[in-house]
C-alpha positions in Angstrom: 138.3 77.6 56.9 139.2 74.1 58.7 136.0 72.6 57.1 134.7 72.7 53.1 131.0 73.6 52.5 128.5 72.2 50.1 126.4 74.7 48.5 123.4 74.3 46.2 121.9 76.4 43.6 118.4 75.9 42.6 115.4 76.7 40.5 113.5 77.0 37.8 115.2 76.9 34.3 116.0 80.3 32.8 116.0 81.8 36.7 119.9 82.4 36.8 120.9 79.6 39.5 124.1 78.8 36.9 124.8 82.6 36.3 124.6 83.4 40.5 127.1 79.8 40.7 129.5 80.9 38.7 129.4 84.7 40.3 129.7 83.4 43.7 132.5 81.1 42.5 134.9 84.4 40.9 133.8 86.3 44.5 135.3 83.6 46.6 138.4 83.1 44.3 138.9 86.2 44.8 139.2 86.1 48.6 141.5 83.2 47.9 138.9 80.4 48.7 139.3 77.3 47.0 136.6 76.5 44.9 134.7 73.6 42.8 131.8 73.5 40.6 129.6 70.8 39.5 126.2 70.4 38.5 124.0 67.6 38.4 123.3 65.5 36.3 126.5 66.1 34.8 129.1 66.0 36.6 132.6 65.4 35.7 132.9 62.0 33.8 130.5 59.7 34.0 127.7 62.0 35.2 128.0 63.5 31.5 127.3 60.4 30.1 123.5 60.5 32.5 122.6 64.1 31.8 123.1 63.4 28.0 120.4 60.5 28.0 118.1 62.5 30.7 118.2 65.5 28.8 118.2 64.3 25.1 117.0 61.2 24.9 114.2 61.2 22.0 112.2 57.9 23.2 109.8 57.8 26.4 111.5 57.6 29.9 109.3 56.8 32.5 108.7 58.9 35.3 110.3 55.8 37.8 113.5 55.6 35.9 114.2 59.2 35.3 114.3 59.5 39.2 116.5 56.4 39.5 119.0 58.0 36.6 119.1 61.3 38.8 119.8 59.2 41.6 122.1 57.5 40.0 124.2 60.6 38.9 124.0 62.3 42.4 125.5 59.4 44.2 128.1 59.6 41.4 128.9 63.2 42.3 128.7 63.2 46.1 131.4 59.9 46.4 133.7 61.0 43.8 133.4 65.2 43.4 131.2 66.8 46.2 132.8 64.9 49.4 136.5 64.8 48.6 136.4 68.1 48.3 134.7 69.2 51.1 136.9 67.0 53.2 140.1 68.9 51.8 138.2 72.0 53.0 136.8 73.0 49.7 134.0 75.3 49.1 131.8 73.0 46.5 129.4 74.9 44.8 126.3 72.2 42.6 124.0 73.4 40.1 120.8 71.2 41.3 121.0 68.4 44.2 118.6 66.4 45.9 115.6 69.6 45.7 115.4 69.3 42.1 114.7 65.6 42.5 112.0 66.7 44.9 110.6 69.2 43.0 110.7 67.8 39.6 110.0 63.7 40.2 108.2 64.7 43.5 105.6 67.3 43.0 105.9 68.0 39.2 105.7 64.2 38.3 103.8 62.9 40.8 106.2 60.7 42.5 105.6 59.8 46.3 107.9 62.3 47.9 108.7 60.3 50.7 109.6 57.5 48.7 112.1 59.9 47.0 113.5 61.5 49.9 113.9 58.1 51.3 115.8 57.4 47.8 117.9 60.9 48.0 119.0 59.5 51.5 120.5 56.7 50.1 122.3 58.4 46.9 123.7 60.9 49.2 124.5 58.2 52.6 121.8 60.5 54.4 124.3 63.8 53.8 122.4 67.3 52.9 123.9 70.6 51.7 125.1 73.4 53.9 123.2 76.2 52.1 121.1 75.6 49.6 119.8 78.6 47.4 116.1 78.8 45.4 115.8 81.1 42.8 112.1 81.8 42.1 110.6 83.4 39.4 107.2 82.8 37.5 106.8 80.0 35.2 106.1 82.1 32.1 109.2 84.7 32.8 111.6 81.3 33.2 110.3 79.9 29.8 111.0 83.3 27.8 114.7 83.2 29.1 114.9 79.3 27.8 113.4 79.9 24.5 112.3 78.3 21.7 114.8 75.5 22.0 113.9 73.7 25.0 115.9 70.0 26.0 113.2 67.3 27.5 112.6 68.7 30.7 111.8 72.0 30.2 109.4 71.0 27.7 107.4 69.5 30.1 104.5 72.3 30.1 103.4 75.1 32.1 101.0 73.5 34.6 104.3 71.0 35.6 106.4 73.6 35.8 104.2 75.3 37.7 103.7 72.8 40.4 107.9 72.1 40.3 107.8 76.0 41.3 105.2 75.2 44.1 107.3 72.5 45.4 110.3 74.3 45.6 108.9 77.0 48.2 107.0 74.1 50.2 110.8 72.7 50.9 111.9 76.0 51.7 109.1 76.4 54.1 109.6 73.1 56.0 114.1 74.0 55.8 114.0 77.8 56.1 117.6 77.1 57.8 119.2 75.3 54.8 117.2 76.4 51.7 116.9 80.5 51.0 114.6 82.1 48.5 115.8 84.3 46.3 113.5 86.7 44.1 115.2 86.0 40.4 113.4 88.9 38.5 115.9 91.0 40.3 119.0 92.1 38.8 122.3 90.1 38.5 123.8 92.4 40.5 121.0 93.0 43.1 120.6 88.8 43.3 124.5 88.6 43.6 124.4 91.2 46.6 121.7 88.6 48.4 123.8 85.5 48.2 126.8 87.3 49.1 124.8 88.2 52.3 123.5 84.7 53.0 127.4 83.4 52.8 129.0 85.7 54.7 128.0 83.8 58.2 130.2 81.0 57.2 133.4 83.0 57.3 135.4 85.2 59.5 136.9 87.8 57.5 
């Protein structure tokens, strides 16, 4: 490949984005494709530092600067992981990107949507991933695979979660070319088999 590609892996927590990431990574390494993971927040440096406070932090964050921190994080990742890699012809595979943001700030919170896609323009200098993959599954099946011991965000409750589901297969619906729907009560195997399909476009083999 003479150009990298910027992948995204969305969905749900507990629907087995990071699981499919991480399968699609040891598939491409395989066929000798050089690849990088991140995840957002959190990427390498820095971005650790962000998903700590978003994730952890025990006093109130409000709705305005939790989107700004995301923000914050992804511009972060895109100047310093995401696009130096895929200029070296990297395949960069992201757990969450600008969708979550959507989803989450946009539709679960509240947030004005355009105001945040205007925002996820900017973090990202107007740039959007190749391929972008949404895992769906219901809200109460996602919640039984987290658990009992749940980080800020996923104790949100069922009627946000809910509506973060809703807004996920709205963005689908409006980028069917860029974002995929993939049912996550499948198997592993089953799932991997589905993404594997979606990739294989991009390469000649």
């Amino acid at each position: 490949m003479k150009k990298g590609l910027f992948i995204t892996f969305e969905g749900a927590d507990g629907c087995g984005k990071t699981t499919q990431m991480k399968l699609l990574a040891e598939y491409l390494k395989q066929k000798g494709i050089d690849v990088i993971l991140t995840r957002e927040p959190g990427g390498k440096g820095l971005g650790e530092k962000v998903r700590e406070i978003l994730l952890n932090y025990e006093g109130h964050v409000s709705d305005r600067c939790e989107s700004f921190l995301f923000l914050a994080d992804r511009a972060q990742n895109i100047d310093i992981i995401v696009n130096p890699a895929v200029k070296e012809g990297k395949i960069v595979l992201c757990d969450r990107h600008i969708d979550s943001t959507v989803a989450y700030q946009g539709y679960g919170r509240g947030l004005d949507i355009k105001r945040i896609n205007m925002l996820n323009d900017i973090a990202t200098n107007g740039q959007k991933p190749d391929l972008t993959f949404v895992f769906d599954i219901d809200v109460e099946t996602s919640m039984k695979r987290v658990g009992s011991q749940k980080d800020r965000m996923e104790s949100a409750g069922i009627e946000f979660h809910n509506r973060v589901r809703n807004g996920y297969l709205e963005l689908a619906k409006m980028e069917p070319q860029r974002i995929k729907v993939i049912d996550a009560a499948k198997s592993i195997d089953e799932i991997h088999q589905v993404v594997i399909s979606f990739i294989s476009n991009f390469f000649v083999n």
